[in-house]
Structure formats: C-alpha cells, structure tokens
C-alpha positions in Angstrom: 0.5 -36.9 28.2 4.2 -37.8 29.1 6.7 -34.5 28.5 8.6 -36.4 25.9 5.3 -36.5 23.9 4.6 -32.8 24.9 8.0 -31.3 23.9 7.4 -33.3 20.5 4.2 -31.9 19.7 5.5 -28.3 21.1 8.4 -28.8 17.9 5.5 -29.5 15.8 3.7 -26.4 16.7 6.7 -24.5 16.2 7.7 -25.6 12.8 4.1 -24.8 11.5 4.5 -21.5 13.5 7.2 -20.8 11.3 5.6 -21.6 8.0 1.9 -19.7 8.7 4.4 -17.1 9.3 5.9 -16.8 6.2 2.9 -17.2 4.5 1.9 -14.2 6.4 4.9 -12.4 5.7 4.3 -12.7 1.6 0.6 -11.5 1.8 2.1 -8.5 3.4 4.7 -8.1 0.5 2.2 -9.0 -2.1 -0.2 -6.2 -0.4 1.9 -3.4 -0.8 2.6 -4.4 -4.1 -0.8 -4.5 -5.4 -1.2 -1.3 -3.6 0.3 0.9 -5.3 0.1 -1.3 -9.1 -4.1 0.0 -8.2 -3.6 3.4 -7.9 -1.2 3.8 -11.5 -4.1 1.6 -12.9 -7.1 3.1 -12.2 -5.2 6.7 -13.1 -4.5 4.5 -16.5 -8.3 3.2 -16.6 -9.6 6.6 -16.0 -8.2 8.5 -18.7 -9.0 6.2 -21.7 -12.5 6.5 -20.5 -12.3 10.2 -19.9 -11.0 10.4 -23.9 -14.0 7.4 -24.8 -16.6 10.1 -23.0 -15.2 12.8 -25.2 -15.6 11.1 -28.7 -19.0 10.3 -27.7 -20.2 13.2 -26.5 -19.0 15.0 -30.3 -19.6 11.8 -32.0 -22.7 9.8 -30.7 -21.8 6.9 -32.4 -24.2 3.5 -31.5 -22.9 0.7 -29.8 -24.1 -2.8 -30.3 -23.1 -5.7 -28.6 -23.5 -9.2 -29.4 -23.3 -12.5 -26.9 -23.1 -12.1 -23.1 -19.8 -13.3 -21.5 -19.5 -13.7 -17.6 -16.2 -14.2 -16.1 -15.8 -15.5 -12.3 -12.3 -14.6 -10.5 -11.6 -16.9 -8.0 -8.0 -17.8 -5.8 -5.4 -20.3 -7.5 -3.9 -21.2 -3.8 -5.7 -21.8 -1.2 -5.4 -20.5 3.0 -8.0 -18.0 2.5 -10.4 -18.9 4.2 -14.0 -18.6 2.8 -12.7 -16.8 -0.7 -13.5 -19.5 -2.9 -17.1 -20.6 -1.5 -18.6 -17.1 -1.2 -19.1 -17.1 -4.9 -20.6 -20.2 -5.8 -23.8 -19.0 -5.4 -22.9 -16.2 -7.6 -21.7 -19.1 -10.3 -24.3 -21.4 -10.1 -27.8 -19.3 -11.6 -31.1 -20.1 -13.3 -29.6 -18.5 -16.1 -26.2 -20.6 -16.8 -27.4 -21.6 -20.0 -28.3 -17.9 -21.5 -24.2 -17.1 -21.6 -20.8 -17.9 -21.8 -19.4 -18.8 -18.1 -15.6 -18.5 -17.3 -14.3 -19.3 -14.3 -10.9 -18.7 -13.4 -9.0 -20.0 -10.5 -7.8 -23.7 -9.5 -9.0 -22.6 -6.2 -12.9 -22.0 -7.6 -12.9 -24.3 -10.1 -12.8 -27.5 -8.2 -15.6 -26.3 -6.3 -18.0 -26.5 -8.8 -20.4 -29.5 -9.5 -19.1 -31.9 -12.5 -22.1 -30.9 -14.5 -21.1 -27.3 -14.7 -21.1 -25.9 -18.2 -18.1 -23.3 -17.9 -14.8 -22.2 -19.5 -11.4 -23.3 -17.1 -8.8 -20.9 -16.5 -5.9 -20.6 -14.3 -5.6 -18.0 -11.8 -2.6 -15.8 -10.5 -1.1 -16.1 -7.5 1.4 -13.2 -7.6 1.3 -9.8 -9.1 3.5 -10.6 -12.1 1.6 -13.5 -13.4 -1.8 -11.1 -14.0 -0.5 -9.8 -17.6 0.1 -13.4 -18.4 -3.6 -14.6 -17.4 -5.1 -11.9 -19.1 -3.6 -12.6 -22.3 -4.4 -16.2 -22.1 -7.9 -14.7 -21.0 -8.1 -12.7 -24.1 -7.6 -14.9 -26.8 -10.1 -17.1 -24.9 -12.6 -13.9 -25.4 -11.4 -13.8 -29.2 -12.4 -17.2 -30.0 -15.8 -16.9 -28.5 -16.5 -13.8 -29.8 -15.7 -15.5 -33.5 -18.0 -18.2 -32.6 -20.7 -16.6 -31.7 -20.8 -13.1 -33.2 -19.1 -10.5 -34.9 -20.5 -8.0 -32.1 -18.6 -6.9 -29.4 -19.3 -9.0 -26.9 -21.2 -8.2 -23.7 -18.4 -8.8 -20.9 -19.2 -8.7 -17.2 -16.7 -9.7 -14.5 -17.8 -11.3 -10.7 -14.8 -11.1 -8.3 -14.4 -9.9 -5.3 -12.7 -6.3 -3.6 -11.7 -5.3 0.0 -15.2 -5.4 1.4 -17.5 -7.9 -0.5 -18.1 -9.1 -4.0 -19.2 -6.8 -7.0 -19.7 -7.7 -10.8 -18.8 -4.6 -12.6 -19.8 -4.8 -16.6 -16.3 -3.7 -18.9 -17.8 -4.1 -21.9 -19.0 -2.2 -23.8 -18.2 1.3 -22.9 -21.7 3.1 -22.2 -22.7 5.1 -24.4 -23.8 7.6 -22.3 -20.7 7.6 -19.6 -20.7 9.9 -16.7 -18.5 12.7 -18.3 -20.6 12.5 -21.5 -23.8 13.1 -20.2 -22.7 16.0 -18.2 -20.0 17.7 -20.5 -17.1 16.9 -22.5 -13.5 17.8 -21.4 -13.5 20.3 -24.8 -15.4 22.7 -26.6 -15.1 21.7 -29.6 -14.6 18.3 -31.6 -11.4 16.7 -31.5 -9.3 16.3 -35.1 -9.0 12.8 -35.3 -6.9 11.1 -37.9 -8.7 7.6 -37.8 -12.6 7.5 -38.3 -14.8 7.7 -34.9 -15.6 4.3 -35.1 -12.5 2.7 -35.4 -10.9 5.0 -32.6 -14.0 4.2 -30.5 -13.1 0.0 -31.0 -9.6 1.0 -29.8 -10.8 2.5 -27.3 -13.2 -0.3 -26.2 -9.9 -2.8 -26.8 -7.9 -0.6 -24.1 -10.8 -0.4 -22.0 -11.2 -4.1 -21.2 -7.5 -4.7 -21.1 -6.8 -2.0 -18.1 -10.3 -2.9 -16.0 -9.6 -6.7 -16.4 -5.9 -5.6 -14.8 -7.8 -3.2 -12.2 -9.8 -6.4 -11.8 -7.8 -9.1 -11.1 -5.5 -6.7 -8.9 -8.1 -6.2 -6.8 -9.4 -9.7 -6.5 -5.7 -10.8 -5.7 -5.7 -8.1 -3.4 -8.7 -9.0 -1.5 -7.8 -12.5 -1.6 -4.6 -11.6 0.2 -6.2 -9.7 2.8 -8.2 -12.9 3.7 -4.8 -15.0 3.9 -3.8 -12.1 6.2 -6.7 -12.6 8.6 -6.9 -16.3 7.9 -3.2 -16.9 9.1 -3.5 -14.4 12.0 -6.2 -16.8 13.2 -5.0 -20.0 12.7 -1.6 -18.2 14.3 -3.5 -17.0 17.4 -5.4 -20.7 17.6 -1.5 -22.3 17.9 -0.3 -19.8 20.0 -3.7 -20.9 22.1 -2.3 -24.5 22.0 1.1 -24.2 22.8 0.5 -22.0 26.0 -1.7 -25.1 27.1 0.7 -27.6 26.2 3.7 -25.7 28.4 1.0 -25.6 31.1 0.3 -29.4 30.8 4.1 -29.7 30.7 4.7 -27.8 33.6 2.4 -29.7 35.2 3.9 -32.6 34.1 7.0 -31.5 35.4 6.1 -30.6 38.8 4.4 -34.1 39.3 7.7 -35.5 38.2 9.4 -33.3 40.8 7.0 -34.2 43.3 7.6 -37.9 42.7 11.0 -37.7 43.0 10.8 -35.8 46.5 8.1 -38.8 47.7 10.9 -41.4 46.5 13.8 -39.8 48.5 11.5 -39.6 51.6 10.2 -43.2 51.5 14.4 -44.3 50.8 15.4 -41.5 54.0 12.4 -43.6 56.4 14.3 -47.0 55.2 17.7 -45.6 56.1 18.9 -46.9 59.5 
C-alpha cells in the first residue's frame, strides 16, 4: 500500500475515532443519569408497596386477574452489541398464542420473523423519553384490558438489568407480599377514607406505573453499559489498526528513503 493511500485510510480511522468516542462519551452521561433516577425510584416503588402490604394484611381483600399480558423491552438504537438478539428466544415461545405480546424497541422489533403475532412499540433512547413511552404503553394496556376483560390484567415484563435478563411480574400486587405475610408496619387498621378496594386499585395503578419506570430505567441502563463495552472494543480494534497502518507506513517510508539513497549512489558512480 503506497503512503498516500495509508495516510488516507489513517484520516479515516481517525474521524470514526472521533465519533465511537462520542458515542462513548453519552453512555457515560446517560449512565450517571439513570443512576441516580434508580435509586429515587425504587425508594418511590418501595413504599406504595410497603402501604399495598399494609391494607392487605388488615384487609385481605381477593385479587383476581383477568388476561395475561407480556411486554418485551428491547433497544431503539443500535451499537450494543448482542442486546437485541439475547432475547429472541425469550419472544419467540410455544405459548405465543396463550397472551398478549408487546414488544417494544425499533431495535428488537425488526428482529422478529414477519409472522410474529405482537404489539409494536417504540423504545427510548434517552432518559427523558421513558415517561413518554410509558404513557403511550399505557393506554395500549387500557385498550387490551377493554377488549378482553374487565379484570386486571395479568402483566409481566422481559427486559434486561446489569447482569442478564429477568421477567419480573408487576401486576397484580400479591396478595400475600413479603411485609404482609410477616407483619404489617402498624398495629392496628389504618382509617381510610375511600373503601379497601378502591384504595387497593389505586394502589395497583401506582404500582405498575413506578416498576414499568424502574423497568425501563434499568433496561436503558443495561443497554448503555453494553454500548460502553461495545464501543471500548470496537475503539481498542481501531486503535489495533492504526498502530499497523503507521508501521506499514513507516515501512513505507524507510523503503522510500532507502530508494532515494540507492538513486544518489548509482547518479555519484555516473559522475566523472
């Protein structure tokens, strides 16, 4: 290869240096954003089910629940590496057919074979577009729950955290949650000024709406911790390349160098 052609792919090389970089860079930011955002929301999550275990545990009040409803959190952008792939085997199942399917990410969805039966949603790629998905996510929930049932519906959620994939199950509330089948927070009942039942649906509302945050923080969390390590590599594998292309240029150099030498001997013989 001829140094003009090396120094032209070393520019190359360097301007997609520069952009793997960045993209680096704003993982990092979008980390410790999500970081903290976690922590206030599983505090949030915590207590409404901490008051949820409490009404049961004076007011052991049945919970039905009516159609099952299985959402899939995948990546809207891509350059993370394996993300995407890791839960398709999750998606596709025997059992498609026995509930509602939701898949949500550009980056999962066109993944999945045509004949895939499944509800299409977008996905965030920042922090600040979560509330927005969940809402569109919730009315989505609202008009399957009206088609099917007047239950609650039966709402599990596959997506993945730091170190692997979990499906966690947000609806409904158990009715025998940790702090209820031990003890409640109080003694004795708590005045309530709306009947158990309708404070318990509330309850159940909030529920869902904070773990489906907790949920898709964590999912865009992990998925940035993969574009982390997926950039690092492809930034190590380019950092690989260019050293070999300054050696091949060096190379290149010193046979240029040593060409030139031969030509001013061969010229100094010829001199009289």
């Amino acid at each position: 290869m001829k140094r003009h052609q090396i120094q032209a792919k070393l520019k190359n090389y360097g301007d997609v240096h520069a952009m793997l970089s960045a993209m680096k860079s704003v993982a990092l930011v979008e980390l410790k954003k999500l970081g903290g955002q976690l922590e206030r929301q599983h505090q949030t999550l915590e207590t409404v089910e901490a008051a949820a275990a409490d009404l049961l545990a004076f007011f052991p009040l049945p919970i039905e629940t009516g159609h099952q409803v299985r959402i899939v959190i995948g990546s809207e952008r891509g350059f993370c590496g394996d993300f995407n792939e890791s839960l398709l085997p999750c998606v596709i199942t025997n059992d498609q057919n026995q509930h509602s399917l939701i898949v949500i990410g550009s980056g999962l969805t066109e993944h999945l074979p045509e004949q895939t039966t499944c509800y299409r949603l977008p996905g965030p790629s920042i922090l600040e577009e979560i509330s927005a998905i969940i809402e569109g996510l919730s009315k989505l929930l609202a008009e399957i729950q009206r088609a099917q049932t007047e239950k609650p519906l039966r709402i599990s959620v596959l997506h993945h955290v730091q170190h692997g994939i979990i499906e966690k199950l947000i609806s409904p509330i158990s009715s025998t949650p940790k702090q209820a089948a031990s003890a409640p927070s109080y003694h004795s009942a708590p005045a309530l000024t709306l009947p158990p039942e309708e404070l318990l649906a509330g309850l159940m509302k909030q529920s869902i709406l904070l773990s489906l945050q907790e949920i898709f923080a964590q999912s865009l969390s992990a998925e940035n911790y993969q574009r982390v390590a997926h950039m690092e590599n492809a930034l190590n594998h380019l950092d690989e390349l260019n050293q070999k292309l300054l050696r091949e240029m060096n190379r290149a150099r010193q046979e240029n160098i040593i060409q030139e030498i031969e030509t001013i001997l061969l010229n100094s013989d010829e001199l009289p």
